[in-house]
C-alpha positions as a LaTeX table, in Angstrom:
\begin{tabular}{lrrr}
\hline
Residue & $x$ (\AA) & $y$ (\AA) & $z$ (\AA) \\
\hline
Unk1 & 232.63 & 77.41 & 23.07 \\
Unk2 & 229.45 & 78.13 & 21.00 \\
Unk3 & 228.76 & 76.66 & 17.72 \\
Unk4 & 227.17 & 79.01 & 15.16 \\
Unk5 & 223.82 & 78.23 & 14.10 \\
Unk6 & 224.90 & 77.81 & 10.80 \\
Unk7 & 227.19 & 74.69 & 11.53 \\
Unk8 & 224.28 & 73.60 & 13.20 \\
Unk9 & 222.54 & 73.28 & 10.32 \\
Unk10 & 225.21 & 72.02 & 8.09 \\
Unk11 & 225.30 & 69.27 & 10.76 \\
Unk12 & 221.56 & 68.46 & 10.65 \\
Unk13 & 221.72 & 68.58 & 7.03 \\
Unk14 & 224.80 & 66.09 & 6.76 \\
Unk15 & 223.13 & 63.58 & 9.19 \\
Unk16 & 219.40 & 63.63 & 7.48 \\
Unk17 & 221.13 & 62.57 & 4.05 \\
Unk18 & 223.25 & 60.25 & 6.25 \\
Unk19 & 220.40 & 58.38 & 7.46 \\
Unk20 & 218.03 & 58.73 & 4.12 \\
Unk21 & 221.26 & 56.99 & 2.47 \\
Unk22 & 221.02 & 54.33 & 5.18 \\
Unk23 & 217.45 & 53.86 & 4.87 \\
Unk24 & 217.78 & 53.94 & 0.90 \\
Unk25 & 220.37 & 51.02 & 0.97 \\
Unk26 & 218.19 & 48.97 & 3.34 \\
Unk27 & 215.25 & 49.10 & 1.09 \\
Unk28 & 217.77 & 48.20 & $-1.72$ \\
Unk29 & 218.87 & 45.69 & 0.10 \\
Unk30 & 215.12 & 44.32 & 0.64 \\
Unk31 & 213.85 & 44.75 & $-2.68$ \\
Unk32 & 216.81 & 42.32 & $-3.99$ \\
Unk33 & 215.93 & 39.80 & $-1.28$ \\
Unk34 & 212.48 & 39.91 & $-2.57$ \\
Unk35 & 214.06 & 39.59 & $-6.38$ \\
Unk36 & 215.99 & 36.37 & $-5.11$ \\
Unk37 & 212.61 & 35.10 & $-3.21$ \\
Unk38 & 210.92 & 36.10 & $-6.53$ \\
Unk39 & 213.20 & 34.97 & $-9.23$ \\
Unk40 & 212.54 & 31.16 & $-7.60$ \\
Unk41 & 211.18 & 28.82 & $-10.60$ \\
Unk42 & 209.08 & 25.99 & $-11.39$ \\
Unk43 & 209.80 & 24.09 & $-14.87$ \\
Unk44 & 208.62 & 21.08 & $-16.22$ \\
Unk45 & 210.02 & 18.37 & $-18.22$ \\
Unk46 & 207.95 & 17.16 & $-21.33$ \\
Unk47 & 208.56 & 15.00 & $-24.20$ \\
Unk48 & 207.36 & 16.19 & $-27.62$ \\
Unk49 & 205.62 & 13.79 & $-30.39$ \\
Unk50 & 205.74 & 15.34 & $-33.84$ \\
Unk51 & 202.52 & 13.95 & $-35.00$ \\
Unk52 & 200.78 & 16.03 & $-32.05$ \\
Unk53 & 199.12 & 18.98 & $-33.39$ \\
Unk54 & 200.04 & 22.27 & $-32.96$ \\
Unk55 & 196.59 & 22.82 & $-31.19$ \\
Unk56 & 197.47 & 20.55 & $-29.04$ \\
Unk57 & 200.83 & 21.48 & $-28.02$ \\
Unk58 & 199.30 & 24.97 & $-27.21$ \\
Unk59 & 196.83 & 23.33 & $-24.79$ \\
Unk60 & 199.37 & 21.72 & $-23.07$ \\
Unk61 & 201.95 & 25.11 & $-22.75$ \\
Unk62 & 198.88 & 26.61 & $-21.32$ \\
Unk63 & 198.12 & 24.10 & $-18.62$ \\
Unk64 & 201.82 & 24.68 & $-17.80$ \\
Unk65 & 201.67 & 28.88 & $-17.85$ \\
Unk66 & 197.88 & 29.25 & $-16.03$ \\
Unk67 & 199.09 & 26.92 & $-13.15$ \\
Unk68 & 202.42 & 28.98 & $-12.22$ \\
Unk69 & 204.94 & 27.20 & $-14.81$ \\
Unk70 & 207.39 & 29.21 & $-16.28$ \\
Unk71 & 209.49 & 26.81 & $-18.27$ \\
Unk72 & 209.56 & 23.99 & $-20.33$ \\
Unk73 & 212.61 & 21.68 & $-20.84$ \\
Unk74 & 211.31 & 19.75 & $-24.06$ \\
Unk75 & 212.97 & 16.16 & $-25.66$ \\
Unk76 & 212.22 & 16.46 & $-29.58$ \\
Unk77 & 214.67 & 13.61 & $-30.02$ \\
Unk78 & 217.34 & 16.09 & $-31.18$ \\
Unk79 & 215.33 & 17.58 & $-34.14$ \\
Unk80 & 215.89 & 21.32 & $-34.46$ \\
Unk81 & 213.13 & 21.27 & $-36.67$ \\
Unk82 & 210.71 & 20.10 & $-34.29$ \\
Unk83 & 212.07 & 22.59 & $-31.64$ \\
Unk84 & 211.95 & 25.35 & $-34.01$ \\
Unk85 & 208.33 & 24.16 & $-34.48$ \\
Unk86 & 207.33 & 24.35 & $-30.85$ \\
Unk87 & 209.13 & 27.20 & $-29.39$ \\
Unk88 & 206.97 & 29.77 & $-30.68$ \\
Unk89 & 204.28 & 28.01 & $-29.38$ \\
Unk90 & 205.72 & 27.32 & $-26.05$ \\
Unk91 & 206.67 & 31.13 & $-25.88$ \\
Unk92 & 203.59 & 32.57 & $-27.05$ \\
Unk93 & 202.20 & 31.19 & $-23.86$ \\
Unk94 & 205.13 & 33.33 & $-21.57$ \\
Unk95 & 207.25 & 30.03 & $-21.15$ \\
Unk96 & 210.99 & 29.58 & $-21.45$ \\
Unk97 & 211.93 & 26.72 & $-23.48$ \\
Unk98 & 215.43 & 24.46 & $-22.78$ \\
Unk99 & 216.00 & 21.69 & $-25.58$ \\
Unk100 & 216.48 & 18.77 & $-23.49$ \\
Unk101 & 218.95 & 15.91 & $-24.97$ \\
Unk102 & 219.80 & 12.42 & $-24.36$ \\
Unk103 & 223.65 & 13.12 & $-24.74$ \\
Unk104 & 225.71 & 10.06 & $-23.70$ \\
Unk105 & 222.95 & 7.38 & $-24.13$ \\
Unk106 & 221.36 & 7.47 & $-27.94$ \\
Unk107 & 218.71 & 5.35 & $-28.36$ \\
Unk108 & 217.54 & 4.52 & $-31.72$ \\
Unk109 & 220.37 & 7.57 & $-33.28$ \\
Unk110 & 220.70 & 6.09 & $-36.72$ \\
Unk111 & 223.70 & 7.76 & $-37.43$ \\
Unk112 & 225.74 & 6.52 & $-34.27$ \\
Unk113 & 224.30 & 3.19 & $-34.71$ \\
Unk114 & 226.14 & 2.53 & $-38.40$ \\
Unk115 & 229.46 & 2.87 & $-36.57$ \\
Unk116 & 229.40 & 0.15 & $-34.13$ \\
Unk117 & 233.15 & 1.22 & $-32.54$ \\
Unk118 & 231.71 & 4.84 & $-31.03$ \\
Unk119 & 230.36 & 2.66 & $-28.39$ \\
Unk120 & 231.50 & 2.14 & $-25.04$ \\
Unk121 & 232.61 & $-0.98$ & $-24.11$ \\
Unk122 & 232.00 & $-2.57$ & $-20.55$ \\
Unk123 & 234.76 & $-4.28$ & $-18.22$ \\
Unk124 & 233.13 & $-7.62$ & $-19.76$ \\
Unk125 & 234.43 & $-6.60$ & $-23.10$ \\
Unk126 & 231.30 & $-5.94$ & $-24.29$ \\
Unk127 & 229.97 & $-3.27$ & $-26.29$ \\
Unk128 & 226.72 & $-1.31$ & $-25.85$ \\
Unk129 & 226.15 & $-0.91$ & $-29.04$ \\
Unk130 & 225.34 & $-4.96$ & $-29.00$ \\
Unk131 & 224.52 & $-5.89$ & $-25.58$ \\
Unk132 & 222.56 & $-3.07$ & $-23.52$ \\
Unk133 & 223.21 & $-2.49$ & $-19.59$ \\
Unk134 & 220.01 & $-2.82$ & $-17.39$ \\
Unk135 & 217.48 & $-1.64$ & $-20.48$ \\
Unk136 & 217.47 & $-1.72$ & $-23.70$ \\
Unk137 & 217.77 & 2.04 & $-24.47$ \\
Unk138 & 220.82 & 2.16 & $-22.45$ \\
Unk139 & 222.70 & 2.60 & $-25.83$ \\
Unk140 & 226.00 & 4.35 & $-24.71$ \\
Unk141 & 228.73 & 6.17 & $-26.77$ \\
Unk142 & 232.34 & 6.15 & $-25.77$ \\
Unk143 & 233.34 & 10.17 & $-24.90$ \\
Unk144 & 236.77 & 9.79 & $-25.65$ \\
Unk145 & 236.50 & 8.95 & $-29.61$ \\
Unk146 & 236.80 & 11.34 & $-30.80$ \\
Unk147 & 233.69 & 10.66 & $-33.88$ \\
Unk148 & 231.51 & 10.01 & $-30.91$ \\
Unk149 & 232.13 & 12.44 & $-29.26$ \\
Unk150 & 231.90 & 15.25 & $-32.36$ \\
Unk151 & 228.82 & 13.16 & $-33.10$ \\
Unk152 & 227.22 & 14.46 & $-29.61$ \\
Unk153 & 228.55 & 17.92 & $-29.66$ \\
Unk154 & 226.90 & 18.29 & $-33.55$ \\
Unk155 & 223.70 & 17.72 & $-32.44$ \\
Unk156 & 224.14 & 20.06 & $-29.58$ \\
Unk157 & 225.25 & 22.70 & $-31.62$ \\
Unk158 & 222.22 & 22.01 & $-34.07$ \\
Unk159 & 219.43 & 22.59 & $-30.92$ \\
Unk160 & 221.70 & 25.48 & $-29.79$ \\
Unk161 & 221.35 & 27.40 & $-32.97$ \\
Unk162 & 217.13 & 27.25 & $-32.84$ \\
Unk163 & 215.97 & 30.97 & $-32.33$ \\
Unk164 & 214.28 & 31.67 & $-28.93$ \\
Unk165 & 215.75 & 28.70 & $-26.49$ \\
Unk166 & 217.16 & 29.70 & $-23.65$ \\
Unk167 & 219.13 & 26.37 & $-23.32$ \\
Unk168 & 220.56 & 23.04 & $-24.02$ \\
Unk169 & 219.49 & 21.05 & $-21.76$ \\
Unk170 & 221.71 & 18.33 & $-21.30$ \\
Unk171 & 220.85 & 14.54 & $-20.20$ \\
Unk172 & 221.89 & 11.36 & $-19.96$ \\
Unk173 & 226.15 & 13.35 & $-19.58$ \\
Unk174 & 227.39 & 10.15 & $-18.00$ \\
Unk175 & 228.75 & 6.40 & $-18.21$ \\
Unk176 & 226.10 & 3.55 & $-17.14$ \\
Unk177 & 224.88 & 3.34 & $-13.93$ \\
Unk178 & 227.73 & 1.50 & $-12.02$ \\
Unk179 & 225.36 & 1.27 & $-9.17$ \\
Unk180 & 221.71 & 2.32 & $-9.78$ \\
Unk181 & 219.54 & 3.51 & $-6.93$ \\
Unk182 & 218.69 & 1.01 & $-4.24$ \\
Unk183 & 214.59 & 1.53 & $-5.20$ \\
Unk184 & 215.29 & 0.39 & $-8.36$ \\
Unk185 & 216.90 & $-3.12$ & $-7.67$ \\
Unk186 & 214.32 & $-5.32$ & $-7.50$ \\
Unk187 & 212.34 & $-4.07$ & $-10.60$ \\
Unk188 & 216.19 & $-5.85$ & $-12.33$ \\
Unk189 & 216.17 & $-8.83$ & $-9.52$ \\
Unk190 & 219.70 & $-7.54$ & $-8.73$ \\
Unk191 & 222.26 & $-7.11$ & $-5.71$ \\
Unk192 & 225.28 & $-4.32$ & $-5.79$ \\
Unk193 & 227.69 & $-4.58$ & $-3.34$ \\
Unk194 & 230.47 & $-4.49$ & $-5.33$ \\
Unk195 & 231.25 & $-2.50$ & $-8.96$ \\
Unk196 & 230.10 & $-5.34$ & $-11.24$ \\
Unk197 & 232.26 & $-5.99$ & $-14.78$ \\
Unk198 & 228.80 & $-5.83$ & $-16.59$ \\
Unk199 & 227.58 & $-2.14$ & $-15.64$ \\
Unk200 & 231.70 & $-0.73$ & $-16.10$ \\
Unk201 & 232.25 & 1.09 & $-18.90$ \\
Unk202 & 234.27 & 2.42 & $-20.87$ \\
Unk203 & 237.24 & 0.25 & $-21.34$ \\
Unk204 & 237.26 & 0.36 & $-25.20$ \\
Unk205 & 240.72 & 0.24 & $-26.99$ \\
Unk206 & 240.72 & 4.28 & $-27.21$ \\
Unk207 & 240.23 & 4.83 & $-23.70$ \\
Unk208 & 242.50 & 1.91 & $-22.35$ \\
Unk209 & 245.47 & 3.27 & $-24.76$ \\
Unk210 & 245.19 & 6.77 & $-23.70$ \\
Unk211 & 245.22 & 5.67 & $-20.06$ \\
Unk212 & 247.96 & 3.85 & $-20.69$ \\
Unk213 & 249.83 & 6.40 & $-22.02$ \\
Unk214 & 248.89 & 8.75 & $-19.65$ \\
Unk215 & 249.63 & 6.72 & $-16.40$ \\
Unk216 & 251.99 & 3.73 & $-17.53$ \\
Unk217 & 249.17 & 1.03 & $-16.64$ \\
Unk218 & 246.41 & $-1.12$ & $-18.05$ \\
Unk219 & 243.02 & $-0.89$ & $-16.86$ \\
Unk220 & 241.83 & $-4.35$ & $-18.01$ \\
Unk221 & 245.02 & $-5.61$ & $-15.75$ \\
Unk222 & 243.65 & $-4.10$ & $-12.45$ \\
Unk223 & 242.51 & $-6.84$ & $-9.92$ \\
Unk224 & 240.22 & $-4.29$ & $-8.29$ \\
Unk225 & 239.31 & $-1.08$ & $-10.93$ \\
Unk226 & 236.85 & 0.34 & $-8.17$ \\
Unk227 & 240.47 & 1.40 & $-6.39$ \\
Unk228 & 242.39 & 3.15 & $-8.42$ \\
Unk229 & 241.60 & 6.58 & $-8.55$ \\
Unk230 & 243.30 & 7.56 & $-12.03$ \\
Unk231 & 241.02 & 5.36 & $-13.82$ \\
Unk232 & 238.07 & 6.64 & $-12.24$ \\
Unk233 & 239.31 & 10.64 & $-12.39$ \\
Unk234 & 240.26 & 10.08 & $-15.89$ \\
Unk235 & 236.46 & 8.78 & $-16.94$ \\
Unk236 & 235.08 & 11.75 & $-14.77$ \\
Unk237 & 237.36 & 14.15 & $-16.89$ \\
Unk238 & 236.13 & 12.53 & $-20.14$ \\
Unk239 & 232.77 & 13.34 & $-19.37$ \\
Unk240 & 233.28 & 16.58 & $-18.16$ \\
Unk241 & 235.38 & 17.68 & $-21.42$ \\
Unk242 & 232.01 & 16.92 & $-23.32$ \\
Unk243 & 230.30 & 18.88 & $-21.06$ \\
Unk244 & 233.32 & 21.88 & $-21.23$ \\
Unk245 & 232.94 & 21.74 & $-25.10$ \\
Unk246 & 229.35 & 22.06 & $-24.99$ \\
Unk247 & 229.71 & 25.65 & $-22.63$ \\
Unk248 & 231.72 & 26.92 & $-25.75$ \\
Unk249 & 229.35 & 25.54 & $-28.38$ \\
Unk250 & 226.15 & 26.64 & $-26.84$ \\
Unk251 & 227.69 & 30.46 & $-25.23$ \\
Unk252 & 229.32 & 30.66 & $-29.25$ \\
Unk253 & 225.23 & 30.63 & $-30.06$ \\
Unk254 & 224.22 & 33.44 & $-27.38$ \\
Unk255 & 222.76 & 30.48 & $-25.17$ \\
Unk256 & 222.99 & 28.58 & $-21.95$ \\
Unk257 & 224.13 & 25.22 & $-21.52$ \\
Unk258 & 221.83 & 22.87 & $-18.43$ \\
Unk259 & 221.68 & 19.80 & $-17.42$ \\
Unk260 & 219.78 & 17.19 & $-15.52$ \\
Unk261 & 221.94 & 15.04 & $-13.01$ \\
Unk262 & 222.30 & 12.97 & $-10.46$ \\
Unk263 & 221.00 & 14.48 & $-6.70$ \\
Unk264 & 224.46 & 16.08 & $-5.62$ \\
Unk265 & 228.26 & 15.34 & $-6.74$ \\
Unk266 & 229.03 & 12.69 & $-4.28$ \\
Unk267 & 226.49 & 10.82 & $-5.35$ \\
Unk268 & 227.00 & 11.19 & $-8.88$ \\
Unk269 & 230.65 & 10.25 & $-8.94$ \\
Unk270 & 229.73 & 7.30 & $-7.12$ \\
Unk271 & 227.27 & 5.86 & $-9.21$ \\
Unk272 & 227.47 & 7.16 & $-12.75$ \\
Unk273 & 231.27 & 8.73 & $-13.42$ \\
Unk274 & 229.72 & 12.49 & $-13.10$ \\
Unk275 & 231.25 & 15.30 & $-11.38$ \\
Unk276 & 228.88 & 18.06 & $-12.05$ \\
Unk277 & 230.17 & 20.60 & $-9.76$ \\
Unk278 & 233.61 & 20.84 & $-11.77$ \\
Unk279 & 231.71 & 21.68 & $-15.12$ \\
Unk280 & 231.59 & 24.80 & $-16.82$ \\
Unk281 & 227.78 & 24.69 & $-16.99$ \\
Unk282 & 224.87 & 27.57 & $-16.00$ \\
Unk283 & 222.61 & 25.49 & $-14.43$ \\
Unk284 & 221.89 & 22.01 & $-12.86$ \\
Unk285 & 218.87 & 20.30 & $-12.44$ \\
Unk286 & 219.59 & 17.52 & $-9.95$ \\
Unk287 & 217.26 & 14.48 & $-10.22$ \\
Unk288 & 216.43 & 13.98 & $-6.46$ \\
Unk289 & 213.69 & 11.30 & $-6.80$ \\
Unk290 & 213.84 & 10.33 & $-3.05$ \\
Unk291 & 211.67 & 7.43 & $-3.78$ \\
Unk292 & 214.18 & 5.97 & $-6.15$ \\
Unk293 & 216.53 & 5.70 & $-3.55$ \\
Unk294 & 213.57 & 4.70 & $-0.48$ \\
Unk295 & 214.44 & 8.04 & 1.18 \\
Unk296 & 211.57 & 9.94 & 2.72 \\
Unk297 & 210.46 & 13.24 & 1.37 \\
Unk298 & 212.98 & 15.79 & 4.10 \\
Unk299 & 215.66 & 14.10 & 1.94 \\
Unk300 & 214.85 & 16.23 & $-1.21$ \\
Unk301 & 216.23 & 19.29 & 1.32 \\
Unk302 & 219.03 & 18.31 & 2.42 \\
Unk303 & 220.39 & 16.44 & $-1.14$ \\
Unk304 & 219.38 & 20.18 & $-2.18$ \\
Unk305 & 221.59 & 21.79 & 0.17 \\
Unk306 & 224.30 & 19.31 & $-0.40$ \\
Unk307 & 224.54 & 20.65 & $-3.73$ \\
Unk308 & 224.10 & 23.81 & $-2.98$ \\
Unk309 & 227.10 & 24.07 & $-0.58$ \\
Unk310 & 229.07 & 21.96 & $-3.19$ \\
Unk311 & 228.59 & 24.96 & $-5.96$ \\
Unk312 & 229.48 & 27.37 & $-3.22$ \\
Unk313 & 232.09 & 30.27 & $-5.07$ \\
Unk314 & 230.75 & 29.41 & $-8.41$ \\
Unk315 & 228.28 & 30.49 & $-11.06$ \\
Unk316 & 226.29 & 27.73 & $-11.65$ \\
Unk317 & 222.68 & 27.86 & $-10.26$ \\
Unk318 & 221.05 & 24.60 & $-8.99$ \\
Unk319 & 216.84 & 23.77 & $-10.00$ \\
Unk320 & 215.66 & 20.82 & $-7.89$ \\
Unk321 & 213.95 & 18.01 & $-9.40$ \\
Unk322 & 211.35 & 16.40 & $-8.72$ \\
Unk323 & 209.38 & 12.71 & $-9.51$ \\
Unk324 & 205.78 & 13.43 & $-9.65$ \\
Unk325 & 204.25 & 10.31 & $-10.10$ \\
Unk326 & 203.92 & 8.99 & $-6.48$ \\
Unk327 & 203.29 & 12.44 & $-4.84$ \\
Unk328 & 200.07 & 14.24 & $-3.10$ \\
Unk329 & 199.76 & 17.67 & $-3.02$ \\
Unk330 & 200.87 & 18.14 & $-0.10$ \\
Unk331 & 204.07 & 16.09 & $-0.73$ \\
Unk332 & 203.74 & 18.19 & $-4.02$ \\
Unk333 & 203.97 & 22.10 & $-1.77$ \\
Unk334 & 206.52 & 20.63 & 1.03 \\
Unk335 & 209.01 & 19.50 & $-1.95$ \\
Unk336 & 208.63 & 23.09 & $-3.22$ \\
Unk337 & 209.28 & 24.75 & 0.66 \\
Unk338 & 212.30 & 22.36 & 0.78 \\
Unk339 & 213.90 & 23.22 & $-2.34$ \\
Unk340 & 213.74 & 27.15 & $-1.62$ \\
Unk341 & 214.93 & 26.34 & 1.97 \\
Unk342 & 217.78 & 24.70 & 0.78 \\
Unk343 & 219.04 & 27.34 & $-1.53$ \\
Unk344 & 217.59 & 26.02 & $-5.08$ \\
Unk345 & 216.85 & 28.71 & $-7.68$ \\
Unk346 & 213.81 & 26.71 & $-8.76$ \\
Unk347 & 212.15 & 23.44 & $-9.06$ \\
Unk348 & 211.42 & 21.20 & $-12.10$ \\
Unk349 & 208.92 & 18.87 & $-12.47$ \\
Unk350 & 209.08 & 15.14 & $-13.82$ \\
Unk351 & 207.19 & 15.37 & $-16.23$ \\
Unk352 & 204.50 & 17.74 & $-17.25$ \\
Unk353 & 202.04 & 15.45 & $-18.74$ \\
Unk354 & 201.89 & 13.28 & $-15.05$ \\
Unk355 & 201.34 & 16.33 & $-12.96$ \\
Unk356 & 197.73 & 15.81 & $-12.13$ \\
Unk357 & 195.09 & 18.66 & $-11.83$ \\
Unk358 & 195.53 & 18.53 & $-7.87$ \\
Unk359 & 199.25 & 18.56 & $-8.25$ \\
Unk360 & 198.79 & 21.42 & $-10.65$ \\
Unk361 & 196.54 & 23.18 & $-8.23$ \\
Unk362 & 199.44 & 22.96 & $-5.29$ \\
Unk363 & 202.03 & 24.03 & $-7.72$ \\
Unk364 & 199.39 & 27.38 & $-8.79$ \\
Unk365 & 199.11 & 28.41 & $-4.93$ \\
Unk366 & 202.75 & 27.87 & $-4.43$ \\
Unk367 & 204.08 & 30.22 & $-7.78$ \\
Unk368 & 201.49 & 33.02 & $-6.40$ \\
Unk369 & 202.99 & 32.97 & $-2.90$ \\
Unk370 & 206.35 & 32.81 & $-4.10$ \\
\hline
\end{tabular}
């Protein structure tokens, strides 16, 4: 049977579009793989001082900006004023700016400190707000109260509300350290093989009541805390509640609610009460100092991945960070090549004002490659 030369071309015609519609939706395809390879970012932590001049400041957010920086996650002590103050600054030199809180742990808050029961309260029976774990900043509020807890969520809303952040930038959205990181031992002379009554918090008379009543049993009775898992899910979900509120408080303002934490969930429950991969949260900003815990440097990839394949099915991005201080360069670009390897959406920096003008350089080559 012949075919007419018209079908013929109708045919042609048909499969030409069929394969420019292939080709288009490869190089679709391509071009958003290079907007995900592109899209990776480097941020730095910084700590502002209000008697710093606004000269000054601008120096600084240009260091960050001409070496491949695109984002500063600045501690102004919780003063929206002071944020208010530098974000224009900060923004005039193309960076995003997160306003970074100490949440959980106030030191020196005046207000918290007049009300001596918003404290948490150690297995000892002691409270922080008297007699500081490990450091003396370690100044810890209870997140069940429910003053100390509006206390925290206040001040979040009042850095939420400052025009032009793209963030709160939550830190510190934990209990003490039940176990800090092996590194850091020595520098307190101290051994932790066991969950230690000093460093257990919070078993203040709110928390222990509203246990009880929830689960028909008394915390301060247990022979061994460390093994019952109520009392350890029910801190876990009093920490993550702030952290839930905060989503609503921040979104309410038209921003985005961050965090810093511990290297990957696990981890985190373990050693601090924090669950970060149950929050309602944007992103996370993992703290894997692999020298804190006298892990070599491949260790920043795979704590990376770990939390990368824990926030698997959800929305909540993941930044690596980093501890400067000890690093070359080249420890400096392979930390970066991990982190992307390992699924991170960026990298931050701790902090800004260590990073070195080598370190700077590495950071430069890496943001143009990118």
């Amino acid at each position: 049977m012949k075919i007419k030369p018209l079908l013929i071309g109708l045919i042609a015609i048909g499969l030409t579009s069929c394969l420019d519609n292939m080709s288009a939706r490869k190089s679709q395809g391509n071009a958003e793989d290079n907007k995900n390879e592109n899209d990776f970012k480097f941020s730095v932590w910084t700590t502002a001082d209000p008697e710093k001049a606004d000269a000054d400041y601008t120096a600084e957010f240009k260091k960050y900006s001409d070496n491949g920086i695109e984002s500063v996650l600045i501690n102004t002590d919780t003063d929206p004023e002071l944020l208010a103050r530098l974000t224009p600054l900060a923004k005039e030199e193309g960076l995003e700016v997160h306003a970074w809180i100490m949440a959980m742990s106030r030191p020196g808050d005046s207000v918290a400190l007049e009300h001596p029961d918003w404290y948490a309260v150690s297995r000892e029976g002691k409270s922080a707000h008297d007699t500081r774990p490990y450091v003396e900043y370690y100044q810890w509020l209870c997140p069940t109260r429910e003053d100390s807890r509006n206390h925290v969520l206040g001040l979040v809303e009042g850095l939420s509300k400052v025009e032009g952040i793209e963030s709160v930038h939550l830190d510190y959205i934990r209990l003490p350290d039940i176990f800090l990181p092996i590194g850091l031992l020595p520098k307190y002379d101290l051994e932790q093989t066991e969950e230690l009554a000093q460093f257990d918090f919070c078993y203040c008379d709110v928390c222990v009541a509203e246990f009880e009543k929830e689960h028909h049993k008394n915390p301060r009775d247990f022979e061994n805390p460390a093994l019952d898992i109520e009392w350890k899910q029910f801190r876990l979900n009093k920490i993550k509640a702030v952290v839930d509120d905060s989503y609503e408080i921040v979104h309410n303002n038209g921003k985005q609610l961050t965090a810093a934490v511990f290297p990957y969930p696990e981890m985190a429950d373990h050693m601090v009460r924090q669950r970060w991969d149950k929050w309602r949260i944007d992103e996370v900003y993992p703290m894997i100092y692999n020298n804190f815990y006298n892990e070599e440097l491949d260790w920043i990839g795979w704590a990376t991945k770990q939390g990368v394949t824990d926030l698997a099915n959800k929305d909540t991005q993941l930044n690596t960070g980093i501890y400067v201080p000890p690093m070359s360069p080249e420890d400096i670009t392979k930390s970066i090549k991990l982190a992307k390897e390992n699924g991170a959406k960026g990298i931050s920096f701790f902090d800004g004002n260590a990073l070195t003008d080598a370190q700077l350089k590495a950071i430069k080559k890496a943001s143009e490659n990118k």
